[in-house]
VOTIKOL-611098 format. One record per residue (C-alpha): x, y, z negated; residue number from 1; residue in one letter. Coordinates in steps of 0.5 Angstrom, whole numbers, plus 500, padded with zeros to 3 digits. Layout:
@xx=X yy=Y zz=Z kolnu=NUM sepa=A
...
END
This chain:
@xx=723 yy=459 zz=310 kolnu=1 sepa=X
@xx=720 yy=463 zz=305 kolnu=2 sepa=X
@xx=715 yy=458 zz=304 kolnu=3 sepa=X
@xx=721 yy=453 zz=302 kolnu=4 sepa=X
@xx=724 yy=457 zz=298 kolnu=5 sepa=X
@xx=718 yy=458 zz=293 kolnu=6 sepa=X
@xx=717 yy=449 zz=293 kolnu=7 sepa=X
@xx=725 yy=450 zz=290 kolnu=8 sepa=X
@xx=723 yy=452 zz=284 kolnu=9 sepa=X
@xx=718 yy=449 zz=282 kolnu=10 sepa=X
@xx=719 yy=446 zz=275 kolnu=11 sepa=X
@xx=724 yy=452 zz=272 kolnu=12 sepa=X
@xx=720 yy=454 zz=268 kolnu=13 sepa=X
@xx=719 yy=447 zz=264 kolnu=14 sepa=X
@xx=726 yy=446 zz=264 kolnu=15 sepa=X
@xx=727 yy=454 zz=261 kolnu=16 sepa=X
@xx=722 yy=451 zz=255 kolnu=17 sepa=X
@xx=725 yy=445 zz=254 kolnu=18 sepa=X
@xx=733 yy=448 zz=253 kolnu=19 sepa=X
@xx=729 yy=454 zz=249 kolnu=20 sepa=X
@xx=726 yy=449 zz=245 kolnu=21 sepa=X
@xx=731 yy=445 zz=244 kolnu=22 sepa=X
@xx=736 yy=451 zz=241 kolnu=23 sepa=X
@xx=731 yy=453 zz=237 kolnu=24 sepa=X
@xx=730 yy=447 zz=234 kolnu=25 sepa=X
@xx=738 yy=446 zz=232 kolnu=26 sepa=X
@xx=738 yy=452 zz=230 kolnu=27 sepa=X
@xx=732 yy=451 zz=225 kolnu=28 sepa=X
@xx=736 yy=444 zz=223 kolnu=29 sepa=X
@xx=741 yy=447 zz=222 kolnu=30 sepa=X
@xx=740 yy=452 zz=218 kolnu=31 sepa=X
@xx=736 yy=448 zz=213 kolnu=32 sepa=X
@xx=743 yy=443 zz=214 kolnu=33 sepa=X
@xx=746 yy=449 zz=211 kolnu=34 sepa=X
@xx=741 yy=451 zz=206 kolnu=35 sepa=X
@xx=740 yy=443 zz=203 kolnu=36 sepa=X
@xx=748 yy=443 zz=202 kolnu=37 sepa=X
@xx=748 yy=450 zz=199 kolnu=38 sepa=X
@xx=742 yy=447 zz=194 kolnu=39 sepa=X
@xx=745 yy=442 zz=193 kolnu=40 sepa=X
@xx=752 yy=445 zz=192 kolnu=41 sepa=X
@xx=748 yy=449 zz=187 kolnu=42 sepa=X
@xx=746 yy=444 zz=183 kolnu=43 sepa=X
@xx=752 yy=440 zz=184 kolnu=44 sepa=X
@xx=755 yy=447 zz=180 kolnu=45 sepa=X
@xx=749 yy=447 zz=175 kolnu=46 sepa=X
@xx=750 yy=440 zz=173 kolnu=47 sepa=X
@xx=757 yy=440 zz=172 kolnu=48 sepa=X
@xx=756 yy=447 zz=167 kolnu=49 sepa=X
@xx=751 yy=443 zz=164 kolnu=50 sepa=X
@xx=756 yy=438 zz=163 kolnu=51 sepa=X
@xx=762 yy=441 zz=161 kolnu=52 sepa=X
@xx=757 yy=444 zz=157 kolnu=53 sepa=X
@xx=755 yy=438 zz=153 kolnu=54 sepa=X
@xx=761 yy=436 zz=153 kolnu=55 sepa=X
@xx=764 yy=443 zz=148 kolnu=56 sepa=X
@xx=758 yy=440 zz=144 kolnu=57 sepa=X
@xx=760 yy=434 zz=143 kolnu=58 sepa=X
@xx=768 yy=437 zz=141 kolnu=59 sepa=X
@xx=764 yy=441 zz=136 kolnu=60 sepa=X
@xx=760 yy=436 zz=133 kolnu=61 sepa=X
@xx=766 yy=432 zz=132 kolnu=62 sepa=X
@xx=769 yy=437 zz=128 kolnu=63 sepa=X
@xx=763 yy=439 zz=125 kolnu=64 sepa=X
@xx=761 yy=431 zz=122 kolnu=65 sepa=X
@xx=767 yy=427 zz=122 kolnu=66 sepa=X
@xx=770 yy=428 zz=115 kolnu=67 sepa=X
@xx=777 yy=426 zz=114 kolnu=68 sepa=X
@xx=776 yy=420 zz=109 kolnu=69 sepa=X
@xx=774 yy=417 zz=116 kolnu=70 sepa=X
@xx=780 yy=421 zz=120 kolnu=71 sepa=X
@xx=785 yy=417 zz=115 kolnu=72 sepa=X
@xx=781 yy=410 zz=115 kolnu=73 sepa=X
@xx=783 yy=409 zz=123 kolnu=74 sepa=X
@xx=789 yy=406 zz=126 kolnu=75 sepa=X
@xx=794 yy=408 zz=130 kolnu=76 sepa=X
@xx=793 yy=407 zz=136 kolnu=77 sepa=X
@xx=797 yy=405 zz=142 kolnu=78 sepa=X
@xx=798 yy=401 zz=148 kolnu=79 sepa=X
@xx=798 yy=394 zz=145 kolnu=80 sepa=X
@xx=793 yy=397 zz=140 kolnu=81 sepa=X
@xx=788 yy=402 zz=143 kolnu=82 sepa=X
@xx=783 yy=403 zz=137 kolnu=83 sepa=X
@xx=779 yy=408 zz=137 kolnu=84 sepa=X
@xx=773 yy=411 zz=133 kolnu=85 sepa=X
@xx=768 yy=412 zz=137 kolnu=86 sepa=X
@xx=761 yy=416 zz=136 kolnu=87 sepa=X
@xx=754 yy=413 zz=139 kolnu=88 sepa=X
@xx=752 yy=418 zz=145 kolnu=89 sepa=X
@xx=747 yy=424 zz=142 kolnu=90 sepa=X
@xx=743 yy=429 zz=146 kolnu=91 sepa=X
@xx=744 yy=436 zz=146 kolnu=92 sepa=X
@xx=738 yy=440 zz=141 kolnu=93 sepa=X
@xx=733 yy=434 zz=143 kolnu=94 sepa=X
@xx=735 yy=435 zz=150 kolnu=95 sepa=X
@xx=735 yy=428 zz=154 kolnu=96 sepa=X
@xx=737 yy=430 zz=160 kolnu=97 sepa=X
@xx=744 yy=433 zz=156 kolnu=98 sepa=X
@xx=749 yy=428 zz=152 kolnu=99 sepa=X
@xx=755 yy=427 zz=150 kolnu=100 sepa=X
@xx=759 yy=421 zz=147 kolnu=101 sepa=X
@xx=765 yy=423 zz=142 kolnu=102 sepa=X
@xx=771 yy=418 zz=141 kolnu=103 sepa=X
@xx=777 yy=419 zz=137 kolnu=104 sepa=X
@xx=784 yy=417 zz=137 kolnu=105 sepa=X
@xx=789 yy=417 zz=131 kolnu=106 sepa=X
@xx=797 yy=418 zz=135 kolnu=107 sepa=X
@xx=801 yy=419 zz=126 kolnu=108 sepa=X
@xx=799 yy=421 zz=120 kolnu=109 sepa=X
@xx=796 yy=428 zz=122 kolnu=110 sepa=X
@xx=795 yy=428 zz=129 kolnu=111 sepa=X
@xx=789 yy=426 zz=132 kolnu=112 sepa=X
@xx=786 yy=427 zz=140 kolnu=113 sepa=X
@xx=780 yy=427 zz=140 kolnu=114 sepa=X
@xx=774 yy=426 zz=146 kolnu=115 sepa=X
@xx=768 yy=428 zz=149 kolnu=116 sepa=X
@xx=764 yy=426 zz=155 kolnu=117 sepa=X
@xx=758 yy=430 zz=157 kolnu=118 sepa=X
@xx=753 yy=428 zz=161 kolnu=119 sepa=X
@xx=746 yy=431 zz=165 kolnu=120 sepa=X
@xx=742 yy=425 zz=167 kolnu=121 sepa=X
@xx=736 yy=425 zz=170 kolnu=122 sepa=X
@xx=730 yy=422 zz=166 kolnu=123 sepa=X
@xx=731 yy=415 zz=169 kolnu=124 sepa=X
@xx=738 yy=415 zz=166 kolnu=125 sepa=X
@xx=742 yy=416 zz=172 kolnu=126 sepa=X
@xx=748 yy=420 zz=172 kolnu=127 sepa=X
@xx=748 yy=427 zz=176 kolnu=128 sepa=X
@xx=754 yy=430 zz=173 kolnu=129 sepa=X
@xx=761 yy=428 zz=169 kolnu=130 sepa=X
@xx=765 yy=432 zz=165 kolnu=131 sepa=X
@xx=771 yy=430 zz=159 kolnu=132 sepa=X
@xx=774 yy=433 zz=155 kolnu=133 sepa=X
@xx=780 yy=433 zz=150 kolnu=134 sepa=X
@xx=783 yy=437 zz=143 kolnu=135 sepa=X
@xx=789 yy=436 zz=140 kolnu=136 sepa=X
@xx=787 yy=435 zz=132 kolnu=137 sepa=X
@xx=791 yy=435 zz=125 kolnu=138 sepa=X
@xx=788 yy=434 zz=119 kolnu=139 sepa=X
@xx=789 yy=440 zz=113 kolnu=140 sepa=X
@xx=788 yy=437 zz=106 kolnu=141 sepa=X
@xx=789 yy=442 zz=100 kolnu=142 sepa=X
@xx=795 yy=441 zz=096 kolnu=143 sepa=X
@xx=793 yy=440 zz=089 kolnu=144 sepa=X
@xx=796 yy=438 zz=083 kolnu=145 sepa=X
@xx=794 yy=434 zz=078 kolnu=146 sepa=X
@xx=798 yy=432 zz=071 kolnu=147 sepa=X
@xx=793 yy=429 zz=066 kolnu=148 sepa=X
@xx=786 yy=427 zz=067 kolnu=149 sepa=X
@xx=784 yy=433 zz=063 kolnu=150 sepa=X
@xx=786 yy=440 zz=064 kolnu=151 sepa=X
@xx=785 yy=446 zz=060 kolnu=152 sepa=X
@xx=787 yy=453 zz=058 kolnu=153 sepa=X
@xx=783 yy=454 zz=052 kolnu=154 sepa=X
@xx=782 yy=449 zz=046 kolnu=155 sepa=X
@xx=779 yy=442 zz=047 kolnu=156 sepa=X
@xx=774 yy=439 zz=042 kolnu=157 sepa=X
@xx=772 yy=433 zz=042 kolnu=158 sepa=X
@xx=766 yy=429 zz=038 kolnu=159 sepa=X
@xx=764 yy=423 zz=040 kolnu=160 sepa=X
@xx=764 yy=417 zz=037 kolnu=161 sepa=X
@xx=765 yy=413 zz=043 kolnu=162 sepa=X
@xx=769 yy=418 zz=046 kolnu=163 sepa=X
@xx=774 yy=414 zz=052 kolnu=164 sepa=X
@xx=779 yy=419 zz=055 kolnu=165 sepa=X
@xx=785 yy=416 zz=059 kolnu=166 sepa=X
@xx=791 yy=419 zz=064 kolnu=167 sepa=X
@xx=792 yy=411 zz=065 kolnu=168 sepa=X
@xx=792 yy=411 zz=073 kolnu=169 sepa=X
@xx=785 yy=407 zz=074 kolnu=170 sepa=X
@xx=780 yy=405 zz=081 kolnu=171 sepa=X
@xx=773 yy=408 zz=079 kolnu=172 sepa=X
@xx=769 yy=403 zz=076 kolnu=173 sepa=X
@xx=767 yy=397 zz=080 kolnu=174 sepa=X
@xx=771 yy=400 zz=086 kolnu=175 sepa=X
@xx=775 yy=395 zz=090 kolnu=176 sepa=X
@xx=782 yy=395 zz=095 kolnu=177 sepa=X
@xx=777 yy=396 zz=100 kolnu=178 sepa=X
@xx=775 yy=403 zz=097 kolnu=179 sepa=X
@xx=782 yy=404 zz=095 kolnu=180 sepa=X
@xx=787 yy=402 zz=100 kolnu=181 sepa=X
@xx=793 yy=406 zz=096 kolnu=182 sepa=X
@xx=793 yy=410 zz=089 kolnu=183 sepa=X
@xx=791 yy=402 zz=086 kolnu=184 sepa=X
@xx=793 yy=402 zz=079 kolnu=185 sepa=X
@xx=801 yy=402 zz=080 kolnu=186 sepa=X
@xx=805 yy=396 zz=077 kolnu=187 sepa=X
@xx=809 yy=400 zz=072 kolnu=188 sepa=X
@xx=807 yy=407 zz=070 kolnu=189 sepa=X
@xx=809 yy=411 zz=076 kolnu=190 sepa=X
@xx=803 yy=414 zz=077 kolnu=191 sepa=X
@xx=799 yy=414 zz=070 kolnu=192 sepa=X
@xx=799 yy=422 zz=067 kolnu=193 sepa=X
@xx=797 yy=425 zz=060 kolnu=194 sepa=X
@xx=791 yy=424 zz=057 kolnu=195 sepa=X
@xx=789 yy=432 zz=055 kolnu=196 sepa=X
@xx=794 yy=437 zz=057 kolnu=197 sepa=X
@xx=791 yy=444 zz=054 kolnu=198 sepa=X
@xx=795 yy=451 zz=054 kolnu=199 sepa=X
@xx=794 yy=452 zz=047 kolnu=200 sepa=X
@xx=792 yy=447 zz=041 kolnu=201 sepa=X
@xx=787 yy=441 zz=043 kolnu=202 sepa=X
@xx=783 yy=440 zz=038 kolnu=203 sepa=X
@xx=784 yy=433 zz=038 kolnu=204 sepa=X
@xx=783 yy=430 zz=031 kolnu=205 sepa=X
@xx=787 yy=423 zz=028 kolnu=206 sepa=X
@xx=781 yy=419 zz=030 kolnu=207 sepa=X
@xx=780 yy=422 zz=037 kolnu=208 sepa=X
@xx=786 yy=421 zz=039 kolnu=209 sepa=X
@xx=784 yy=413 zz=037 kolnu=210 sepa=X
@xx=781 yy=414 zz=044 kolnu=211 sepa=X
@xx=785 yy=417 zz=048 kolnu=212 sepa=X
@xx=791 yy=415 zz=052 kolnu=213 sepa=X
@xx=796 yy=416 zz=057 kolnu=214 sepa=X
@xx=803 yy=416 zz=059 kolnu=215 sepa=X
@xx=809 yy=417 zz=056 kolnu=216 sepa=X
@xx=804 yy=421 zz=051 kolnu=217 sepa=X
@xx=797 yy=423 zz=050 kolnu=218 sepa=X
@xx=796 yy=429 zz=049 kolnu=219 sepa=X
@xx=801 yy=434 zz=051 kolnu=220 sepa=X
@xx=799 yy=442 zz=047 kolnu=221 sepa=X
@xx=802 yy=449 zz=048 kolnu=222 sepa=X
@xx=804 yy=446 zz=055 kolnu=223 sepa=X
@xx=808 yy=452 zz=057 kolnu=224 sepa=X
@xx=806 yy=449 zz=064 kolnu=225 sepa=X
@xx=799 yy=451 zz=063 kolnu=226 sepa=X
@xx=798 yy=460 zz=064 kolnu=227 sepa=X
@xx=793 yy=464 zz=065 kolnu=228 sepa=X
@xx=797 yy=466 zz=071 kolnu=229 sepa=X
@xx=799 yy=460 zz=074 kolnu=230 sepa=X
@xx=791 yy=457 zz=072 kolnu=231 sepa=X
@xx=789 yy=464 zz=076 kolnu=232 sepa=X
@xx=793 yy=464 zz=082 kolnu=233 sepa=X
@xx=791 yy=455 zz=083 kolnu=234 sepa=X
@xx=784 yy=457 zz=081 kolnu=235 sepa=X
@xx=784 yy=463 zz=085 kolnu=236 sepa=X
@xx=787 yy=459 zz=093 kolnu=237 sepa=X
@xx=785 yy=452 zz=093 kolnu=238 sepa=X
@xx=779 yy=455 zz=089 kolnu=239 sepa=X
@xx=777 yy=460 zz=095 kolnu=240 sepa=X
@xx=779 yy=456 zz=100 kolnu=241 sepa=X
@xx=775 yy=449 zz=098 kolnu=242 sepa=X
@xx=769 yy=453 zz=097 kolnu=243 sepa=X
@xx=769 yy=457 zz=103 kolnu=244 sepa=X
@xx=771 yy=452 zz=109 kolnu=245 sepa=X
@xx=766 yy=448 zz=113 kolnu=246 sepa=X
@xx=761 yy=443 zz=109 kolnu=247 sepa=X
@xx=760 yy=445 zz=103 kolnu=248 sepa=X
@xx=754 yy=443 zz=098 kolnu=249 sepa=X
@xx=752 yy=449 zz=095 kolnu=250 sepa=X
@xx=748 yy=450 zz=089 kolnu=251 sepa=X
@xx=745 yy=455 zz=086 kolnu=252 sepa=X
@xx=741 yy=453 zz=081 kolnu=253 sepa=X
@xx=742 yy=455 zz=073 kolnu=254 sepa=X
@xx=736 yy=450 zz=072 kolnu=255 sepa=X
@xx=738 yy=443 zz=071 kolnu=256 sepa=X
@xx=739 yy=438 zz=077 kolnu=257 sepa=X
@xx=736 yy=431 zz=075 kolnu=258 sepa=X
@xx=736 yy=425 zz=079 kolnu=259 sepa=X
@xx=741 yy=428 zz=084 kolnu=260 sepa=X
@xx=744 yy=421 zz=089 kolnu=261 sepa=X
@xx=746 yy=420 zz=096 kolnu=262 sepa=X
@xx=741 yy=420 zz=102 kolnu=263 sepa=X
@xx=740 yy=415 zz=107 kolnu=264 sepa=X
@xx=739 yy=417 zz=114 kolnu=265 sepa=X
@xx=733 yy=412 zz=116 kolnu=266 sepa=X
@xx=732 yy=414 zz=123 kolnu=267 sepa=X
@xx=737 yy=412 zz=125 kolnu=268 sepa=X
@xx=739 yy=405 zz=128 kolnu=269 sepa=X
@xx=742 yy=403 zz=123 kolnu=270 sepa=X
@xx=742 yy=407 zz=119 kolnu=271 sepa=X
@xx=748 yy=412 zz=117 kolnu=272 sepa=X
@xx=749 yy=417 zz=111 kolnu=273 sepa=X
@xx=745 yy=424 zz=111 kolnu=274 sepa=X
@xx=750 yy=428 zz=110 kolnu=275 sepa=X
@xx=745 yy=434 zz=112 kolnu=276 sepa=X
@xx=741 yy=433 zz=105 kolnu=277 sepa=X
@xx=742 yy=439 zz=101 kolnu=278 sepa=X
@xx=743 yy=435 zz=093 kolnu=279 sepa=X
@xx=746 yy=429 zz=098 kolnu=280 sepa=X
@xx=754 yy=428 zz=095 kolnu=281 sepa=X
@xx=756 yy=422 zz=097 kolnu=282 sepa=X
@xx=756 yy=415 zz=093 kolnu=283 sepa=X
@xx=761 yy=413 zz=088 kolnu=284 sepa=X
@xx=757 yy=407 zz=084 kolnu=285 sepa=X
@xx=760 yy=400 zz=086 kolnu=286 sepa=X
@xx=756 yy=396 zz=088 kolnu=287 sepa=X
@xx=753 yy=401 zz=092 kolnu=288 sepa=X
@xx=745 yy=403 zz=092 kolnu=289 sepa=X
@xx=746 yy=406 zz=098 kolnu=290 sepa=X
@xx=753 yy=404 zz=101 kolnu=291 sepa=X
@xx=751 yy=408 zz=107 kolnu=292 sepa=X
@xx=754 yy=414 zz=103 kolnu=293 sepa=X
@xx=761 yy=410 zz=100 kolnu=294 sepa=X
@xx=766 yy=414 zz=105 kolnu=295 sepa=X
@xx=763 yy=420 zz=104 kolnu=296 sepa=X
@xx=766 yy=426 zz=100 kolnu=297 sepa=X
@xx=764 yy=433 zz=100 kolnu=298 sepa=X
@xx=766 yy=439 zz=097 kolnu=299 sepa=X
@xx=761 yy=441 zz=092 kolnu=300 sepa=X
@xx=761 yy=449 zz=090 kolnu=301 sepa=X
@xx=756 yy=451 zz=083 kolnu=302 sepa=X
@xx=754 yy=458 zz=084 kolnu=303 sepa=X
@xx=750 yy=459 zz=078 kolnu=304 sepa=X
@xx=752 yy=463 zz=071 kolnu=305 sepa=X
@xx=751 yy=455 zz=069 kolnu=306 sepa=X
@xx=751 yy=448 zz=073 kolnu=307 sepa=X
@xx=747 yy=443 zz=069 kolnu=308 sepa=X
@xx=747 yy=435 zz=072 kolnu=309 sepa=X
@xx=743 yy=431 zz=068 kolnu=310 sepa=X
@xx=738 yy=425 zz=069 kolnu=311 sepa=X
@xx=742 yy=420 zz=072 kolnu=312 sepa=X
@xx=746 yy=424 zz=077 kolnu=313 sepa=X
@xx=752 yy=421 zz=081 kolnu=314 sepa=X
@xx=756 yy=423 zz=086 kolnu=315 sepa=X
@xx=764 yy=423 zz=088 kolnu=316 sepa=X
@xx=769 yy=428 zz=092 kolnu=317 sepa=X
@xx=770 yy=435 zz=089 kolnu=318 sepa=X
@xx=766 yy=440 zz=084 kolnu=319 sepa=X
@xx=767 yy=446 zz=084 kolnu=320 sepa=X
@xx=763 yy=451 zz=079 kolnu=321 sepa=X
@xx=764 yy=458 zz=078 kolnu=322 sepa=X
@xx=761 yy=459 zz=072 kolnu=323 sepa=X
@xx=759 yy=454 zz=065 kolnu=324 sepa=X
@xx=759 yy=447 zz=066 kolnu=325 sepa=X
@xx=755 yy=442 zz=063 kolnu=326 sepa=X
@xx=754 yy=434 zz=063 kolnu=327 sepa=X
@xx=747 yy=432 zz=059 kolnu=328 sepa=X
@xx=747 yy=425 zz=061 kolnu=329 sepa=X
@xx=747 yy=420 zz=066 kolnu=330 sepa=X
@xx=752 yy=423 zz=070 kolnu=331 sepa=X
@xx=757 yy=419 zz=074 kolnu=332 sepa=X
@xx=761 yy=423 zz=079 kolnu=333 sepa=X
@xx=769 yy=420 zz=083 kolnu=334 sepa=X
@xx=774 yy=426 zz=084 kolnu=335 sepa=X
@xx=775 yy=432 zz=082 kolnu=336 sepa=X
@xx=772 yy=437 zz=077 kolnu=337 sepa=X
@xx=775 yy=444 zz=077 kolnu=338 sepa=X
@xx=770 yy=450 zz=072 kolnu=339 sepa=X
@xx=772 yy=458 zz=072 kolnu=340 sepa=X
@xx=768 yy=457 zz=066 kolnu=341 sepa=X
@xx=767 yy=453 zz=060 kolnu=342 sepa=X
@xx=765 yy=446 zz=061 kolnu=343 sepa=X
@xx=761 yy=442 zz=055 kolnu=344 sepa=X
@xx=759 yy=434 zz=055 kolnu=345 sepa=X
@xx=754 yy=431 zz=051 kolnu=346 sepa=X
@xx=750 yy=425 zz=051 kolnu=347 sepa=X
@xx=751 yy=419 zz=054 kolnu=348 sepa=X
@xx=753 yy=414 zz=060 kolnu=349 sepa=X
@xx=757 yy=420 zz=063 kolnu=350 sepa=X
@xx=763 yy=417 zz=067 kolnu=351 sepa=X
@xx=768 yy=421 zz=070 kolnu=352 sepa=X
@xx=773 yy=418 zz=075 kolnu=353 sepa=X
@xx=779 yy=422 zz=078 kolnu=354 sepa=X
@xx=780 yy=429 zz=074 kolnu=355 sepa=X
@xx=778 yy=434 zz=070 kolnu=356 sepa=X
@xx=780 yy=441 zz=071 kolnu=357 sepa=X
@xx=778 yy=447 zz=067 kolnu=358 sepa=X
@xx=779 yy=454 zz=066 kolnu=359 sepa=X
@xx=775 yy=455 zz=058 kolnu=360 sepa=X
@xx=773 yy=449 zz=054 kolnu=361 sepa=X
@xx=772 yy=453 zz=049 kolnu=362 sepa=X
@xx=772 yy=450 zz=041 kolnu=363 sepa=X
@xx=765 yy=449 zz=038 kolnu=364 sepa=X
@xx=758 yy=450 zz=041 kolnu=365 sepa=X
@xx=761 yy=454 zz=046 kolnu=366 sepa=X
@xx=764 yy=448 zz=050 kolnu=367 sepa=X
@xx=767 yy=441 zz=047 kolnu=368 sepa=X
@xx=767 yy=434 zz=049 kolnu=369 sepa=X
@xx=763 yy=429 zz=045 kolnu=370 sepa=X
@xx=757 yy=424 zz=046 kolnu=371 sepa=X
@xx=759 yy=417 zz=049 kolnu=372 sepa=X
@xx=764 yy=419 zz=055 kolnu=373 sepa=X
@xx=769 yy=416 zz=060 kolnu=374 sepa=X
@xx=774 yy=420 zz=063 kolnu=375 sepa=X
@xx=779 yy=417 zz=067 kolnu=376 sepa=X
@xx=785 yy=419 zz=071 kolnu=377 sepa=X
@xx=784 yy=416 zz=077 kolnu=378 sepa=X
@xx=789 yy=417 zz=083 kolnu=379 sepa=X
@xx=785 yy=414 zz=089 kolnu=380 sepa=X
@xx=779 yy=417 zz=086 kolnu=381 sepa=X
@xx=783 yy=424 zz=088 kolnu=382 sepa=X
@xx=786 yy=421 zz=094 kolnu=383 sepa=X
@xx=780 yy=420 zz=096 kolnu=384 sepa=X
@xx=776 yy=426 zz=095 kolnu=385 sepa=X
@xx=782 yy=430 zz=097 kolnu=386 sepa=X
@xx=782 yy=426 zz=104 kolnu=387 sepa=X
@xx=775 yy=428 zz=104 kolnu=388 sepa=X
@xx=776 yy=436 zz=104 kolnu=389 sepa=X
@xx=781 yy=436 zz=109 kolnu=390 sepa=X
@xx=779 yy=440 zz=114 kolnu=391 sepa=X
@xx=781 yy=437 zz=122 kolnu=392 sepa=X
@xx=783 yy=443 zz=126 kolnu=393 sepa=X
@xx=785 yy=444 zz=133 kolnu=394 sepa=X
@xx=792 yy=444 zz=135 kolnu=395 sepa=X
@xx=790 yy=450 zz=141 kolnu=396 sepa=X
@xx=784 yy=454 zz=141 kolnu=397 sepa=X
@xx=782 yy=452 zz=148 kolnu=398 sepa=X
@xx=781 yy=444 zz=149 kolnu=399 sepa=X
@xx=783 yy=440 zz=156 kolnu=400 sepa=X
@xx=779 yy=439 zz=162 kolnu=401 sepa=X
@xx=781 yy=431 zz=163 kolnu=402 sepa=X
@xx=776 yy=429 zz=168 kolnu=403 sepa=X
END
């Protein structure tokens, strides 16, 4: 009987090792079941913070580079017309792995929604994670007034025998209704100014106003309109506020600056307008050199006791000047001038498109207006300019988790 028992059990032990091995390896399985899900839940995460993150860069960039002259430019967009401005996809600091593609809708005049959608991918292109993005956009312009295509609060010499002066709404020379698709010389007198508008005399002899214009009159002295109070407080407001925002070229120097022109991005494909250059201020020669450049507008800030432009100088948008201000030739700028100091011009070529508008143009050699000059009032040179130092701003300070 005993012998019986023992012959019974015989193979136990390999069925205890096989069910042991067998728990084992599930248990093993499982737990590397377990750690694969929670790498790949970690990476998941990682790769979708890293998204996300691309696509908060891209919100900022589009803020940061798309100006307000290409804001304005883009039709309304609807159902039955959904244009968008789009943006080519860029990478995050270099980094291929991190993009991120903008695009911008216009819904009115002032409101804007605006998009980015960043990815992480792998070396090879495939995509690992998605996030989009959305804010809500207006377009904040400065409020400027402008009623005479020069300005001044001191007296005005002018000396020049080929002296061209006109408050007569004019387009920038060679400029088309492709650049000014409104402001165009109006067809009455709806939006022609004075030449010269001074708070004091002008200075203007019976042959200068020979070359002088404007509507209803040419020159306007003593413009009671014209204080040092109000002059102050505009120059104080919008002086600040355009020189402080987002953007602006600053120039330091009291030494001359020659040859200054727009810049072009050949790097890219195609190229586009280097708005990164620090003497870059856009282009406002038609046909354009480099009409990469056309629709940019910057807000110029001269920081220097004096800034001098000669050699051939161009460019449009808003100059800023603290101090002295002074033209020496060659010079051709589309928009706005505005001097704290005393502005004076002389040689020839010079061509100013827009507006000028001065605290000290004073009598002498101090400051005048002389050699071969053009100054012409031209509202869409301003529209432009001004468009071009709108600030887009969110209407929130957070942005929208679309997808």
């Amino acid at each position: 009987m005993g012998t019986s028992h023992l012959k019974n059990e015989r193979g136990i032990a390999l069925v205890l090792a096989i069910f042991a091995t067998v728990i084992i390896g599930a248990l093993v399985a499982g737990a590397f079941f377990v750690g694969r899900v929670e790498q790949l839940t970690g990476s998941n995460t990682v790769w979708a913070t890293q998204a996300s993150g691309a696509a908060e860069a891209g919100l900022a960039d589009a803020l940061a580079t798309i100006d307000g002259v290409t804001y304005s430019a883009m039709p309304v967009w609807s159902s039955a017309s959904p244009t968008e401005y789009a943006i080519a996809t860029r990478t995050v600091n270099g980094m291929p792995t991190l993009v991120y593609t903008d695009s911008v809708r216009r819904l009115n005049s002032s409101l804007f929604l605006v998009r980015s959608t960043g990815r992480k991918v792998t070396a090879g292109g495939m995509v690992l994670a998605s996030q989009t993005l959305a804010h809500w956009v207006r377009l904040a312009k400065p409020t400027i007034g402008v009623n005479a295509a020069v300005t001044v609060q001191d007296p005005i010499t002018f000396n020049g025998n080929s002296l061209d002066v006109t408050g007569i709404n004019t387009a920038p020379p060679g400029w088309t209704a492709a650049d000014c698709p409104t402001g165009y010389p109006d067809a009455g007198n709806t939006d022609d100014l004075v030449g010269v508008r001074s708070s004091t005399t002008t200075g203007a002899g019976a042959s200068d106003l020979n070359n002088i214009f404007g509507y209803p009159t040419k020159v306007v002295a003593n413009d009671p309109t014209i204080t040092s109070t109000t002059f102050e407080d505009f120059l104080d407001y919008t002086f600040a506020t355009l020189a402080n925002q987002p953007g602006v070229k600053v120039l330091p120097n009291t030494t001359p600056y020659n040859g200054v022109g727009p810049v072009a991005d050949n790097t890219q494909t195609p190229a586009v307008c280097d708005k990164t250059a620090p003497l870059n201020l856009g282009e406002p020669t038609r046909p354009a050199v480099v009409p990469q450049c056309t629709g940019y507008f910057p807000v110029v800030h001269g920081t220097g006791a004096q800034l001098k432009f000669a050699a051939g100088t161009r460019g449009q948008g808003i100059l800023l000047i603290d101090g002295d201000f002074e033209i020496a030739g060659g010079f051709e700028w589309s928009g706005l001038i505005i001097v704290r100091g005393k502005m004076k011009i002389t040689g020839t070529g010079n061509k100013i498109s827009g507006a000028i508008l001065t605290e000290g143009v004073n009598v002498a050699t101090a400051g005048s207006i002389a050699g071969n000059a053009t100054i012409s009032y031209s509202k869409c040179a301003i529209d432009r300019a001004v468009l071009g130092s709108a600030v887009p701003l969110p209407l929130s300070r957070g942005y929208a988790q679309l997808y």
